[in-house]
C-alpha positions as CSV (number, residue, x, y, z in Angstrom):
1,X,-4.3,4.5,33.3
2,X,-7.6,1.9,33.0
3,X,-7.3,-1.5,34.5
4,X,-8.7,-4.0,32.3
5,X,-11.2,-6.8,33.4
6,X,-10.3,-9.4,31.1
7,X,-13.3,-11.6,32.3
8,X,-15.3,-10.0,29.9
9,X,-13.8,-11.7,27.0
10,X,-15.6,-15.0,26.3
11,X,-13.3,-17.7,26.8
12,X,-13.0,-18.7,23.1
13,X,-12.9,-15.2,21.7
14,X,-10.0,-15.0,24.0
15,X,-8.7,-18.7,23.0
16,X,-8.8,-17.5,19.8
17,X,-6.9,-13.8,20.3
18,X,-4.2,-15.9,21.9
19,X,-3.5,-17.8,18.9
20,X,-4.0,-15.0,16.5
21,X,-1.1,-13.0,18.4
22,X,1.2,-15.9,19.0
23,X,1.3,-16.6,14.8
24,X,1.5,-13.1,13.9
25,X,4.3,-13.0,16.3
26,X,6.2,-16.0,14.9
27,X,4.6,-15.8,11.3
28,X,7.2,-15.8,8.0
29,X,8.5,-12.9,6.5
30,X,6.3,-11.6,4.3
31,X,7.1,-11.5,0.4
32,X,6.3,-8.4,-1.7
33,X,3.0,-9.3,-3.9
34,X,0.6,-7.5,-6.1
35,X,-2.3,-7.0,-3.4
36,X,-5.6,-7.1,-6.0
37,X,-7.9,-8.7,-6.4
38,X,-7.6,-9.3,-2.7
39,X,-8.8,-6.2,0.0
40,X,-6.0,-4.5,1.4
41,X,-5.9,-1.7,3.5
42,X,-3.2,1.7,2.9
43,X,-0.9,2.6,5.7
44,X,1.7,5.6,5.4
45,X,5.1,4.4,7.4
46,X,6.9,7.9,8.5
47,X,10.4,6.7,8.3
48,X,10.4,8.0,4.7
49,X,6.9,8.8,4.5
50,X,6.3,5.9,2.2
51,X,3.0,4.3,0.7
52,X,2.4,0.9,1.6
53,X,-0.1,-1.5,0.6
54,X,-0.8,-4.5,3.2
55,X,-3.8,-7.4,2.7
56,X,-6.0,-7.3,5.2
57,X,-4.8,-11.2,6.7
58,X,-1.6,-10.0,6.8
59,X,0.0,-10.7,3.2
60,X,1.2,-9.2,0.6
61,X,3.1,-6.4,2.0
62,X,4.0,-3.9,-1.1
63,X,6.3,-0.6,-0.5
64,X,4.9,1.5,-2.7
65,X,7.9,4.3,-2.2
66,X,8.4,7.8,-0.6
67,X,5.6,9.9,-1.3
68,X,7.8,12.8,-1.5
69,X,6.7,14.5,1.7
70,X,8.8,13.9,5.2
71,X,5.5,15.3,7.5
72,X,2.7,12.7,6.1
73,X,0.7,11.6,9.1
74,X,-2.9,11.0,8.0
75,X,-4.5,9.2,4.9
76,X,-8.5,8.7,3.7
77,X,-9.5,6.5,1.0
78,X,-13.1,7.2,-1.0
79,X,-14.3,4.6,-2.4
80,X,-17.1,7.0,-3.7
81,X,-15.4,9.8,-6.2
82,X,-14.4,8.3,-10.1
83,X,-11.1,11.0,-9.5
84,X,-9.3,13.0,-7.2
85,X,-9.9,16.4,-8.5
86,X,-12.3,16.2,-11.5
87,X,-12.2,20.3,-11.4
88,X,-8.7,20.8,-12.5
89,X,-7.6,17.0,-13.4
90,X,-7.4,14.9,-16.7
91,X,-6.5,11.9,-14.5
92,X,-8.0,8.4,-16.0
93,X,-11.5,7.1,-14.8
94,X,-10.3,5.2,-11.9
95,X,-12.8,4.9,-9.3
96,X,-11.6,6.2,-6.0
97,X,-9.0,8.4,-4.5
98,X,-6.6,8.3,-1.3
99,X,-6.5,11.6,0.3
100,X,-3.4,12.6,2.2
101,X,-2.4,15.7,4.5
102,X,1.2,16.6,5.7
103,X,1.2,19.3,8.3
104,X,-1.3,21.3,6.8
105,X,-1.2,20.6,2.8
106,X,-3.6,18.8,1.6
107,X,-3.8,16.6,-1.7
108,X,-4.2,13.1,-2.8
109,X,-2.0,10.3,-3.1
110,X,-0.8,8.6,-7.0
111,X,-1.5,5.2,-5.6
112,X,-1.8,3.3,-9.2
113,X,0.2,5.5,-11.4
114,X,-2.2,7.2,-13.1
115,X,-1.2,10.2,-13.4
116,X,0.8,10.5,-16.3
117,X,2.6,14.0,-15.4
118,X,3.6,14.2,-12.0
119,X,4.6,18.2,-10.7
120,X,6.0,16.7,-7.5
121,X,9.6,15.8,-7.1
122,X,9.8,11.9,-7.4
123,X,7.1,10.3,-10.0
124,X,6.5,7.2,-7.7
125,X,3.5,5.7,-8.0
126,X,2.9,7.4,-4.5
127,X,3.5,10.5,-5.3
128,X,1.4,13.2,-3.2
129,X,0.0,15.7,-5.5
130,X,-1.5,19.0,-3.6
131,X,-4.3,20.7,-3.9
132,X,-4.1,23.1,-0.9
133,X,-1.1,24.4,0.5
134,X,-3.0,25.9,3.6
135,X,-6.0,24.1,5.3
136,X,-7.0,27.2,6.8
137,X,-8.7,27.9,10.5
138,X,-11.5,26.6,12.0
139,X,-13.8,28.4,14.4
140,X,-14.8,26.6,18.1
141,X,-17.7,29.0,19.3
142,X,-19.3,29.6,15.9
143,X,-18.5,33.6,16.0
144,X,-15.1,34.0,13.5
145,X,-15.0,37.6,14.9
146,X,-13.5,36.7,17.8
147,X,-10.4,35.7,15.6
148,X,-7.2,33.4,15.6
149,X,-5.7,33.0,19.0
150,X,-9.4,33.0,20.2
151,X,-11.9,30.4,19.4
152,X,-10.6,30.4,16.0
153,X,-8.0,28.0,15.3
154,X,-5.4,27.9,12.6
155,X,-5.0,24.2,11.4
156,X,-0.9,23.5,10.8
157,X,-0.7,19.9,11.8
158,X,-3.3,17.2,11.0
159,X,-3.6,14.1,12.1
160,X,-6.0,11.9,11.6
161,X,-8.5,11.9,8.4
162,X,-11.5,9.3,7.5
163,X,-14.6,9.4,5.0
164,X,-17.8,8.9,6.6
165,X,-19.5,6.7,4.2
166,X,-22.7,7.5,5.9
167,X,-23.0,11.2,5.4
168,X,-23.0,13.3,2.6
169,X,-22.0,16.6,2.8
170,X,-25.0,18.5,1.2
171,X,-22.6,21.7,-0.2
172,X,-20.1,19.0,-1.7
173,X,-22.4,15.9,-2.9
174,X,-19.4,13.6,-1.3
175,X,-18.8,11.9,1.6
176,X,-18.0,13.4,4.7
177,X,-14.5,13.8,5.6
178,X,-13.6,13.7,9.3
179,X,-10.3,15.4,10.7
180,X,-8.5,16.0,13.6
181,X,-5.8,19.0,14.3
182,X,-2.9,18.3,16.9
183,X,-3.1,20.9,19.4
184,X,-1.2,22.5,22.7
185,X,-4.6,21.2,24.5
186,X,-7.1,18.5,23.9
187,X,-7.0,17.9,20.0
188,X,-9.3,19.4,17.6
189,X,-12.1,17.3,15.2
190,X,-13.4,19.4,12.3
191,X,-14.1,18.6,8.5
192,X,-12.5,19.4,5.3
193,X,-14.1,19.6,1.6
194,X,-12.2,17.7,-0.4
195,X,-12.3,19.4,-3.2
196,X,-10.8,22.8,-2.1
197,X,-8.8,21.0,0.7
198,X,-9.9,23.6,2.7
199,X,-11.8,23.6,6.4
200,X,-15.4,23.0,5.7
201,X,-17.5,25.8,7.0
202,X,-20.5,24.2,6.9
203,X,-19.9,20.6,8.4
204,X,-22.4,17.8,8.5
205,X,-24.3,16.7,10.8
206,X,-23.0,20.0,12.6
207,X,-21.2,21.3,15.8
208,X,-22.9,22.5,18.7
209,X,-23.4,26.5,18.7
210,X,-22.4,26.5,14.6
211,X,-18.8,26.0,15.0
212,X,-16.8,24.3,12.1
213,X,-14.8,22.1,14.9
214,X,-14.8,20.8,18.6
215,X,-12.4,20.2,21.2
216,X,-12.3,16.6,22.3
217,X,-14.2,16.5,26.1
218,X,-14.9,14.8,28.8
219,X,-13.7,13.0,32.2
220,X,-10.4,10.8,31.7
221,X,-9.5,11.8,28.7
222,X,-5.8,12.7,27.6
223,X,-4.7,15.5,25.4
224,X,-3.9,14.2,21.6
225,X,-5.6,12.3,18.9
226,X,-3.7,10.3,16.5
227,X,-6.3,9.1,14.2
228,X,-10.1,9.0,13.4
229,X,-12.3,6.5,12.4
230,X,-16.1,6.2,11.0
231,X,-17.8,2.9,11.3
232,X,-20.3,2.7,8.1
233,X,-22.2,0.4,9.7
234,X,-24.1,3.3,11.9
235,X,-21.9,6.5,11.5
236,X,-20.0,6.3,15.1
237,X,-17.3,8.0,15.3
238,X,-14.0,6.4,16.9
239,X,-10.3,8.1,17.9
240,X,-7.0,6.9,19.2
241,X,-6.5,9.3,22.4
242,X,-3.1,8.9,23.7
243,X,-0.9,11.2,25.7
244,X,2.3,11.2,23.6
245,X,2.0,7.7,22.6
246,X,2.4,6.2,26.1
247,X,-0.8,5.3,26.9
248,X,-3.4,4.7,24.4
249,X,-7.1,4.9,24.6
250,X,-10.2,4.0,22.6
251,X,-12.9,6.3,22.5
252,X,-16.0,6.9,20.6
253,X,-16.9,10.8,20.1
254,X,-20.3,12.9,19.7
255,X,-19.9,14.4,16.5
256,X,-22.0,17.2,17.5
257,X,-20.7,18.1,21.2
258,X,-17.0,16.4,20.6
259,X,-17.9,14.4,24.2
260,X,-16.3,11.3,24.4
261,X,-16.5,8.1,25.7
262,X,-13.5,5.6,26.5
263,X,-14.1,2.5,25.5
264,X,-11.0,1.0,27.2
265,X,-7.1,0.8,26.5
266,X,-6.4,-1.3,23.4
267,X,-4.6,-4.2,24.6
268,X,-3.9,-7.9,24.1
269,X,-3.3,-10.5,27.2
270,X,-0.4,-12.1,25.6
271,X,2.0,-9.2,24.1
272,X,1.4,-5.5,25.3
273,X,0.0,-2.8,22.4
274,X,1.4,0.8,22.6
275,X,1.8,3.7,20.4
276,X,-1.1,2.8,18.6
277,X,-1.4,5.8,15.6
278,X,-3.4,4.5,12.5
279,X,-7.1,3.4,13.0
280,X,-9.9,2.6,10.8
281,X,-12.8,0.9,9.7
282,X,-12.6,-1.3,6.3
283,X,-16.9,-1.1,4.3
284,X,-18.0,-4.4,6.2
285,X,-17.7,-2.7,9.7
286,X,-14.0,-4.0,10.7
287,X,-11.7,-1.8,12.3
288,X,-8.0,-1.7,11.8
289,X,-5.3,-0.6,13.6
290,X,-1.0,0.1,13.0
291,X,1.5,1.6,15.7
292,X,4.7,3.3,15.2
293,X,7.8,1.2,17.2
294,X,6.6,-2.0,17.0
295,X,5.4,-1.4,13.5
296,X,1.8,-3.8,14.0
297,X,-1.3,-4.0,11.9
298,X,-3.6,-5.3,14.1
299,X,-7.8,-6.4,14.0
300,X,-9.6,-4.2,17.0
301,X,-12.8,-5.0,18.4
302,X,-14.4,-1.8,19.1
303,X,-16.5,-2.9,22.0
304,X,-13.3,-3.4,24.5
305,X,-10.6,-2.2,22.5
306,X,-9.0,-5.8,22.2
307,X,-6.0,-5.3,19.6
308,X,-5.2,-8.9,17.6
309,X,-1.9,-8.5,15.9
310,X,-2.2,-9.7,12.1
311,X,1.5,-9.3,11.3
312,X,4.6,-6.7,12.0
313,X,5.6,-5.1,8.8
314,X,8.5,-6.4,7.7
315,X,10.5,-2.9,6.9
316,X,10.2,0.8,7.5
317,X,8.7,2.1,10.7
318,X,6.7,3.9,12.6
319,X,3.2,3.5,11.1
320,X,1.1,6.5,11.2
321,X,-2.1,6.2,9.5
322,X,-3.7,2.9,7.9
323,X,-7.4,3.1,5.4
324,X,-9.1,0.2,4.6
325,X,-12.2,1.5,2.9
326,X,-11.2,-0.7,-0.3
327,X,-14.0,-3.3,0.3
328,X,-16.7,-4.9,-2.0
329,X,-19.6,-6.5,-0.5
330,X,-21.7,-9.8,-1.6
331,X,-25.3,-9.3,-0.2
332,X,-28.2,-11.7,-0.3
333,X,-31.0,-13.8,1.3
334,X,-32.2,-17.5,1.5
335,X,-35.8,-17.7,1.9
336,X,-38.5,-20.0,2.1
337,X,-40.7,-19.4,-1.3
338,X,-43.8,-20.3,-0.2
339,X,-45.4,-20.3,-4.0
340,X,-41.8,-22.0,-5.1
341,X,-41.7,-19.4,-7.7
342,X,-38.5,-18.3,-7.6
343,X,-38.8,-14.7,-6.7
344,X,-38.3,-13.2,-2.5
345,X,-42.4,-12.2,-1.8
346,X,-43.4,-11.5,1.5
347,X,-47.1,-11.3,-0.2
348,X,-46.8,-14.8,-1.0
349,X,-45.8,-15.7,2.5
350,X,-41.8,-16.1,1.7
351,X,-40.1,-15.2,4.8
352,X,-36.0,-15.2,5.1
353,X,-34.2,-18.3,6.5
354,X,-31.6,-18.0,9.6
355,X,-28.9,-20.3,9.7
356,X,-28.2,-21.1,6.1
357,X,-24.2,-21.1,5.2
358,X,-23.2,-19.9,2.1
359,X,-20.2,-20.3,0.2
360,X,-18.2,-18.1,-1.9
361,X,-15.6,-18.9,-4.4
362,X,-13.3,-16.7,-7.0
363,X,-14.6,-17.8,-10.3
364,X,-11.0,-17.9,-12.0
365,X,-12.4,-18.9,-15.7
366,X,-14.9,-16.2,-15.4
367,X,-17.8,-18.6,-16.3
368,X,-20.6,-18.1,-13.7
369,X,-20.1,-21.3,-12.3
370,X,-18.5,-23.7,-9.9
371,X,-16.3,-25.4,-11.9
372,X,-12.8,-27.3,-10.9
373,X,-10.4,-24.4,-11.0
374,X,-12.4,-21.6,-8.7
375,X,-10.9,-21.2,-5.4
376,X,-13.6,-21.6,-2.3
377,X,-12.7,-18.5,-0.1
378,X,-14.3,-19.4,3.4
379,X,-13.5,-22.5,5.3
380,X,-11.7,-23.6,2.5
381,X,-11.8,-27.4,3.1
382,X,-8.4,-27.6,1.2
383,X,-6.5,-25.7,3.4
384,X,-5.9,-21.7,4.5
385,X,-8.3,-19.5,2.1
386,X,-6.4,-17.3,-0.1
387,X,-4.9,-14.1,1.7
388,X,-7.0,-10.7,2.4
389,X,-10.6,-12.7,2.5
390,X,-12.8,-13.7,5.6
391,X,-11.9,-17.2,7.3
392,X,-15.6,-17.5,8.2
393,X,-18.5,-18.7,5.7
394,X,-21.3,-15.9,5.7
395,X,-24.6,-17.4,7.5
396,X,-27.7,-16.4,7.2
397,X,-29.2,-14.3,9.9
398,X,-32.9,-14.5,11.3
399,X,-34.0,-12.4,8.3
400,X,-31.9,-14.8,5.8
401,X,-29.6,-12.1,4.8
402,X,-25.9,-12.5,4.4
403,X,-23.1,-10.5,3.1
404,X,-19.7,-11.4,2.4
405,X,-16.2,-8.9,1.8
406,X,-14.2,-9.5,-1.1
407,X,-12.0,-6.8,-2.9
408,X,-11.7,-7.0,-7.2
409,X,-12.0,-9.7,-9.1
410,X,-15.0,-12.3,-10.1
411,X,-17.1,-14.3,-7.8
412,X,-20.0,-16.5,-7.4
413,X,-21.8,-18.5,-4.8
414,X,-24.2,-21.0,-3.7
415,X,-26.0,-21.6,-1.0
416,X,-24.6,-25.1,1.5
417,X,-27.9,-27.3,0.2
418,X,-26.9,-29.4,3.8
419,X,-27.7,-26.0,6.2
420,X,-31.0,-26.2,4.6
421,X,-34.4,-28.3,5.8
422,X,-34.8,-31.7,5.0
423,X,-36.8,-32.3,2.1
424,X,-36.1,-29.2,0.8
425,X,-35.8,-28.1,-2.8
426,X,-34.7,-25.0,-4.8
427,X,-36.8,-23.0,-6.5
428,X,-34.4,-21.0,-7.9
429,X,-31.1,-21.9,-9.4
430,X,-28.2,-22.7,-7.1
431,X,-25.5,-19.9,-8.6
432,X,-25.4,-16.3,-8.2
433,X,-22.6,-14.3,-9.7
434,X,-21.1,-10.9,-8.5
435,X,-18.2,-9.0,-10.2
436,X,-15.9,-6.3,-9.3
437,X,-13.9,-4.6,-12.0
438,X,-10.2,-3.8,-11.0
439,X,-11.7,-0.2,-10.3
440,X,-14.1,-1.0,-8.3
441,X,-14.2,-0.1,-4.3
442,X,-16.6,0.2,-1.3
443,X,-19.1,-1.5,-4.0
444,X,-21.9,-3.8,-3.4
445,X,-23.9,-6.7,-5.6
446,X,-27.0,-7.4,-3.6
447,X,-29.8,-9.7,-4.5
448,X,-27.7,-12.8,-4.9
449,X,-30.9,-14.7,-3.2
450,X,-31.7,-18.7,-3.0
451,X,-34.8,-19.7,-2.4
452,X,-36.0,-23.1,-1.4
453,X,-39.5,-25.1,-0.5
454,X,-40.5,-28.0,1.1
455,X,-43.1,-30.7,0.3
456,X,-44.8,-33.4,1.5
457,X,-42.6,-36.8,1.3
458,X,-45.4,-38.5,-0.6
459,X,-45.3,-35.8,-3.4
460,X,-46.7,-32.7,-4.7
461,X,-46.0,-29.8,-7.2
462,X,-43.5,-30.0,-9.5
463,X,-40.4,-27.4,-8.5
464,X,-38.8,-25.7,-11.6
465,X,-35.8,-24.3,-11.2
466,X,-35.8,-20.3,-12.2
467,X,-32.5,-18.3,-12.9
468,X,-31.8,-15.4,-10.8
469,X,-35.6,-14.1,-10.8
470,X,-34.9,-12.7,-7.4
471,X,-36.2,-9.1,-7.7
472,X,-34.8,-7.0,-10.2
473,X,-31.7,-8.6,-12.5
474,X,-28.8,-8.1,-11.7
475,X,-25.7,-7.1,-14.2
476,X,-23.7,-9.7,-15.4
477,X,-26.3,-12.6,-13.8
């Protein structure tokens, strides 16, 4: 339907797409592996309607088993609930819950086992488990008199679902959760509260005229929506539109009006992408992708729409939905400390450092240091980083911050002392430690600062080394 300019690709970016595709096409079979600590994403296959657990480089593909349901098309991950249903539940403090519809029940998903009586009809660790058997109607001109068949719609087949990690629903105290409703027409975006797993009445930030869903609009579009996505980075709101899976678009959508705007057809130059179904963003702003007959999970850049295969799944088919809000984040800065006293003080004239590389490791003796058996996770210089991390190193930006995505487990960094200035030294200690317990998800640790000064060659004050003074202390520093 769109032609596609690929001129607008820088030539390394597209160098580098290339290659990506070519070695997920030719790339090992994968072996089954426990996924933690590493981040991994969820993705629903429909040929069974099975869980499955997939590390976000491609690794450590895990079927998880049916889920007990043969209509399961959409699945949301919070990172930002300690249970599922804390009204009605005695399920064990584990932080998070994956949300699941099929046709128009909604419940959760027993990812980890944890519930230890199970009224479905498998006891998988998958097991859906429902709390609404009816998701109800929604209203499109914000008068419910007019009545199903009218501008109110009866929800009976959702498709797409995804927490919004930068709303909260003010009548829930959650995050917002973003639907989508597959209609005869142009597809339907609404809310549901998760508790009741019912249509929220009230949504947040609100649609035009006080309905409690839109229609999709707007020139070139096609009819259906096969999955939403938020970006918490800025709250913009993505969708696959597709028309019966031939031609697939990305586009980002008003959540207030429902207007949308294509941002191109996903594709690749080397291998074509179709039938794209599962989309979604993972905490540090990365958006994911899986389709149904080539069964993909892919990387998208959601400026053009550019799809970089990471691996085909080695069994089951037809991928449906994919959530990958099971990140932790390591924030910090590198500053100049203008009174070398160890703490970030803008008073004092400290000001953040651009540029500075910083490197991360997982601290497998759990001793808050870098010592001979921790694994360096970026740019690893001895050999591929372990899977489900970032190949990059973090560097600094013009404000000196950083941030880095890991998933569970425990961590520490340093700063690279040779991306500094010369005849620098550090006023604070060269370690900063961050931990993430095995129920831990869309977490941060921030603070994890190094500061530095310069003096004169021919001397000057003394520099004594402080330990993590940056701000307030951190846990476990």
């Amino acid at each position: 339907m769109m032609s596609r300019d690929l001129s607008r690709a820088a030539s390394l970016r597209l160098g580098w797409a290339l290659c990506a595709a070519l070695s997920a096409l030719v790339a090992a079979p994968l072996q089954a592996a426990v996924p933690q600590p590493e981040a991994y994403c969820f993705t629903v296959a429909d040929s069974g309607d099975n869980l499955v657990f997939i590390n976000k480089d491609g690794d450590g593909f895990v079927d998880q088993g049916p889920t007990g349901t043969s209509t399961m098309e959409a699945i949301a991950f919070n990172p930002g609930v300690s249970a599922c249903d804390t009204t009605t539940s005695t399920r064990p403090d584990r932080a998070g819950c994956l949300y699941a519809t099929a046709g128009d029940d909604f419940g959760f998903l027993d990812y980890d086992d944890s519930w230890p009586v199970v009224p479905g009809p498998n006891g998988n660790d998958s097991e859906f488990i429902t709390v609404s058997t009816d998701v109800g109607s929604c209203d499109l001109d914000g008068n419910p008199s007019t009545g199903v068949g009218g501008a109110e719609f009866a929800i009976n087949d959702v498709d797409g679902l995804q927490f919004d990690l930068t709303r909260t629903d003010a009548s829930t105290g959650t995050f917002v959760l973003w639907a989508t409703e597959r209609t005869g027409g142009n597809d339907v975006i609404f809310q549901i509260d998760p508790r009741t797993g019912l249509v929220d009445a009230t949504p947040t930030p609100g649609f035009a005229g006080g309905a409690s869903c839109v229609r999709l609009n707007g020139p070139g579009l096609l009819g259906d929506i096969d999955d939403i996505a938020i970006d918490p980075t800025d709250g913009s709101i993505y969708v696959v539109n597709n028309a019966g899976g031939t031609i697939d678009l990305l586009v980002e959508v008003d959540p207030v009006t429902g207007a949308g705007s294509i941002i191109g057809n996903f594709f690749n130059p080397l291998i074509q992408v179709q039938d794209m179904e599962g989309l979604s963003y993972g905490v540090d702003g990365q958006l994911y992708g899986v389709n149904g007959g080539p069964r993909t999970f892919y990387r998208v850049d959601k400026t053009d729409a550019l799809a970089i295969p990471i691996v085909q799944f080695p069994s089951l088919g037809d991928y449906e939905s994919v959530d990958c809000l099971t990140d932790n984040l390591i924030t910090g800065t590198v500053f100049y400390d203008s009174a070398a006293d160890g703490t970030l003080d803008p008073l004092d004239g400290d000001s953040g450092f651009g540029g500075a590389r910083v490197l991360v490791y997982i601290d497998i003796d759990n001793d808050g240091t870098v010592s001979g058996g921790d694994v360096q996770l970026c740019e690893n210089p001895a050999g591929p980083p372990p899977p489900g991390f970032n190949l990059a190193c973090p560097v600094t930006d013009s404000t000196g911050f950083y941030s880095f995505t890991v998933g569970q487990g425990n961590f520490v960094a340093e700063v690279d002392t040779g991306t500094l200035p010369s005849g620098f030294s550090l006023s604070t200690d060269n370690i900063e430690e961050a931990d993430f317990a095995a129920d831990d998800w869309g977490q941060e640790d921030p603070d994890n600062d190094f500061g530095f000064s310069i003096f004169p060659a021919s001397g000057g004050l003394a520099v004594t080394k402080t330990s993590n003074v940056v701000g307030a202390a951190k846990q476990g520093d």
